[in-house]
C-alpha positions in Angstrom: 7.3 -37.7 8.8 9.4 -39.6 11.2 12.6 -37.8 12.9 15.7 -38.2 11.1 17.9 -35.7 12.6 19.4 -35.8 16.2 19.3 -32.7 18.7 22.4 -31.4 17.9 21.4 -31.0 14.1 18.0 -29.6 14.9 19.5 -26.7 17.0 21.5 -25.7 13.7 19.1 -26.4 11.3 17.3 -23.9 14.0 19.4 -21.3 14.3 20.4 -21.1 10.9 16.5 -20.6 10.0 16.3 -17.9 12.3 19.2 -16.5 11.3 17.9 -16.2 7.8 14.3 -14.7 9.0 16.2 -12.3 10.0 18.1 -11.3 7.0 15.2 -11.6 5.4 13.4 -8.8 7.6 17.1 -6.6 7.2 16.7 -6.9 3.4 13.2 -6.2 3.1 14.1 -3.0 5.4 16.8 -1.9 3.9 16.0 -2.8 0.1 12.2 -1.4 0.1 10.1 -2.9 -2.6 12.7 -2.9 -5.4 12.3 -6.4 -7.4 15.7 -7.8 -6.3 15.6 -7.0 -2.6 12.0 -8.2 -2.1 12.7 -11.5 -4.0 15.7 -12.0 -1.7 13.6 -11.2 1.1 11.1 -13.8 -0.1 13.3 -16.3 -0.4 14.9 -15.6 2.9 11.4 -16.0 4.5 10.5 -18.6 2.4 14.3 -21.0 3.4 14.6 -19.4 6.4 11.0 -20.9 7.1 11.7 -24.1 6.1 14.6 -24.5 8.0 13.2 -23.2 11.7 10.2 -26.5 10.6 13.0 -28.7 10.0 14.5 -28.0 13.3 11.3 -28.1 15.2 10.2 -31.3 13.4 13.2 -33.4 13.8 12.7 -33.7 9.8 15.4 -33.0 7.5 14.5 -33.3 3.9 17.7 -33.9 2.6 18.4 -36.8 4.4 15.2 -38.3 3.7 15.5 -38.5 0.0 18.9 -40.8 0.9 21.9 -37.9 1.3 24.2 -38.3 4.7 24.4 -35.1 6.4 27.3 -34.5 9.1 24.4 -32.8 11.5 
């Protein structure tokens, strides 16, 4: 995968994963293991995730299938 973001879009594409971990976390904490909250938490986890490799990476998958991004 070849970098396609610059360093000002991987530090949000960073911080917003993180962000989301954490909600995640807060959900699953505060919902228990009710079916809603823990498949918000999942998916949290799950974007949240993606995101914080996309800013490590340089990589973002949107632009690579052909979108323009303004980060």
């Amino acid at each position: 995968m070849q970098c396609n973001i610059d360093a000002k879009g991987k530090a949000v594409r960073l911080v917003i994963g993180l962000a989301t971990v954490v909600a995640g976390i807060l959900i699953l904490t505060l919902g228990g293991t009710d079916p809603l909250p823990l498949g918000l938490s999942i998916g949290c986890f799950l974007g949240g995730g993606f995101a914080v490799f996309e800013g490590w990476s340089g990589w973002c998958a949107v632009r690579a299938l052909g979108f323009k991004t303004p980060l």
